[in-house]
Legacy VTK file of the C-alpha trace (Angstrom):
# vtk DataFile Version 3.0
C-alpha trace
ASCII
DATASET POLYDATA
POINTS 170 float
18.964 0.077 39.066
17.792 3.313 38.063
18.466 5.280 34.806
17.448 8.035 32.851
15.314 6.888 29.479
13.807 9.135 26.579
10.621 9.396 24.717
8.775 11.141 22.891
6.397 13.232 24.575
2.942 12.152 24.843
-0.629 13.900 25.576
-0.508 12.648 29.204
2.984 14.062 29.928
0.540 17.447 29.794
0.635 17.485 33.862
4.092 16.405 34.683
5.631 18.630 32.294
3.763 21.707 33.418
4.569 20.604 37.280
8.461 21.151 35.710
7.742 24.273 33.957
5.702 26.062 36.147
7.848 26.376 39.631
11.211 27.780 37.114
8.129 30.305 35.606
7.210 31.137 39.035
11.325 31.673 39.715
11.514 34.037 37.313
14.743 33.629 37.015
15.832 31.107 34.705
13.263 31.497 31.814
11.482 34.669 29.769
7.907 32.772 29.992
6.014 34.997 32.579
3.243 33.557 32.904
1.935 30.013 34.255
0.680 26.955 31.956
-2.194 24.824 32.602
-2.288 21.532 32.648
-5.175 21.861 29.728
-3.181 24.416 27.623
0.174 22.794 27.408
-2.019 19.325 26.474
-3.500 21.392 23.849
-0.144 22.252 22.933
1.080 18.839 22.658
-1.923 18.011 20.460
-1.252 20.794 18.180
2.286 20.513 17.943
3.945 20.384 14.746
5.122 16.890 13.152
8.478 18.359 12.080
8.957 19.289 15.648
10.804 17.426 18.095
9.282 17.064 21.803
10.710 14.675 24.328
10.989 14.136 27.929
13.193 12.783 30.215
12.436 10.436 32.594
14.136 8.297 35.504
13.333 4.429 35.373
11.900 2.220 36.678
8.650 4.142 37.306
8.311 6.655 33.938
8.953 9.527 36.266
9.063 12.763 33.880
12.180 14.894 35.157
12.719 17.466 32.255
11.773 17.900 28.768
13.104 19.512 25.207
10.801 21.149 22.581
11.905 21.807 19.230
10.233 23.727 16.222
10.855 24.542 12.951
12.232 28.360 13.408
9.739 29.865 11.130
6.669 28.355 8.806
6.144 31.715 6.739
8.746 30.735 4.659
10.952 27.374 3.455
14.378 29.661 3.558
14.643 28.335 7.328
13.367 25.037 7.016
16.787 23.811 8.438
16.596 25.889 11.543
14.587 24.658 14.599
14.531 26.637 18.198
14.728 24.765 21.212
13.971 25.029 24.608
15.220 22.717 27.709
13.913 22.418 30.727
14.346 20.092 33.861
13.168 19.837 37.205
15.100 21.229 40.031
15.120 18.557 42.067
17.035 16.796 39.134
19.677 19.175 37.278
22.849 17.913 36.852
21.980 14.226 37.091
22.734 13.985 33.363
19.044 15.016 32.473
19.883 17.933 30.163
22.680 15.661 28.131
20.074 12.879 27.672
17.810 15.077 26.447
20.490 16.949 23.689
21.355 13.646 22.191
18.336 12.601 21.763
17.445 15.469 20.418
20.119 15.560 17.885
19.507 12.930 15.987
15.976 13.127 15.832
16.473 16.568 14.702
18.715 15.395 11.819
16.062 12.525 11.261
13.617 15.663 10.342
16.003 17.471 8.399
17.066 20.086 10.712
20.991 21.118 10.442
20.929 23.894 12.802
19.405 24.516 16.105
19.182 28.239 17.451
17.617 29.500 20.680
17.941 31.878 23.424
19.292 31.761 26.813
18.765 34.689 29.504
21.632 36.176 30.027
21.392 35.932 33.970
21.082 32.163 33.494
25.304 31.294 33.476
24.464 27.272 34.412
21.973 26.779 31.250
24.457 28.794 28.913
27.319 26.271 30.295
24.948 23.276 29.629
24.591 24.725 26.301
27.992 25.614 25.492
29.152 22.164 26.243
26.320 20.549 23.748
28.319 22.340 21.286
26.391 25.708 20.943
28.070 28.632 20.536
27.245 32.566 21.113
25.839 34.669 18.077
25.595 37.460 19.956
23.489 39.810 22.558
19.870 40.849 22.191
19.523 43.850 24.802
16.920 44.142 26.399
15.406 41.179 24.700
12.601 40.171 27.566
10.627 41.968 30.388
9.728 40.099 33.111
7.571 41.845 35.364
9.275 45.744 35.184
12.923 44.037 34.978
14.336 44.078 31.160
16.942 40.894 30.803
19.197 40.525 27.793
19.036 37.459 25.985
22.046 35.576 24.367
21.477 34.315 21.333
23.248 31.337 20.287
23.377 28.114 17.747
24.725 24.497 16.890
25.258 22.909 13.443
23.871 19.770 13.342
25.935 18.996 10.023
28.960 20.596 8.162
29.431 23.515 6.270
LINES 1 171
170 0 1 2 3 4 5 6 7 8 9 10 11 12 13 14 15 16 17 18 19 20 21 22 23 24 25 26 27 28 29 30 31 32 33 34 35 36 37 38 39 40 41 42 43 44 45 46 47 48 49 50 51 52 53 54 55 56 57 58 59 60 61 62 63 64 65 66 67 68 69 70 71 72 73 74 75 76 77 78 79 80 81 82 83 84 85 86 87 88 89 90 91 92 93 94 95 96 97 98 99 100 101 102 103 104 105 106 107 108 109 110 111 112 113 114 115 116 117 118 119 120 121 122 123 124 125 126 127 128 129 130 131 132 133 134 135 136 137 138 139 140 141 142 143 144 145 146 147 148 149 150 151 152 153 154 155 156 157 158 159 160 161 162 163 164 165 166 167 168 169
């Protein structure tokens, strides 16, 4: 039987993740990261990242197969006033959306993020990208609003919506 398991992310995830990251780069349609990731930079990244942050992957079983990942950090480190906020980013392999990857990967995410302390998660979703703001919207998210103009990929400006979850209550 196979299934869909999640982990933590670990330094030899480095190659699978960036062979999910860089083909919807290359798209340029579904992200606002322009440029590719090496295998070397994105396992310096893992090595680097912070221990409040939350970085797992998906991946189908038997066999460990990495299908898509989510990467939370804390929203800003200049200051403790949003020490409560992280900003998140989900990705999963083409060959594997809507298999269930993406909800694996929120609910893990959750409540690891509450494990951490977070109560709110914020990020950005390109405006052109209607399937990841459903995904999102059905997590729970909702819109804050519309940054115009937010990204430029290539000579093409793309809005961004911004938009949030409460982990906890008011």
């Amino acid at each position: 039987m196979t299934g869909l398991a999640t982990r933590a992310a670990r330094l030899e995830d480095a190659a699978a993740i960036v062979a999910i990251l860089n083909p919807i780069i290359e798209a340029g349609t579904f992200t606002a990261f322009d440029t590719p990731v090496t295998v070397e930079a994105e396992r310096a990244y893992l090595a680097a990242f912070p221990a409040r942050g939350v970085f797992l992957v998906a991946v189908r079983q038997p066999g460990d197969e990495v299908v898509g990942f989510q990467s939370m950090e804390p929203f800003a480190t200049f200051t403790r006033a949003f020490d409560h906020v992280g900003v998140l980013g989900t990705y999963v392999a083409p060959a594997s959306r809507r298999q269930g990857v993406a909800k694996h990967l929120f609910a893990a995410t959750f409540v690891a993020a509450l494990e951490k302390g977070y109560e709110k998660i914020f990020t950005y979703v390109r405006a052109d990208n209607a399937a990841a703001l459903a995904v999102y919207r059905r997590e729970g998210f909702r819109v804050v609003g519309t940054a115009r103009r937010h990204a430029r990929i290539g000579t093409r400006y793309v809005d961004e919506i911004v938009i949030e979850k409460m982990l906890t209550h008011d």
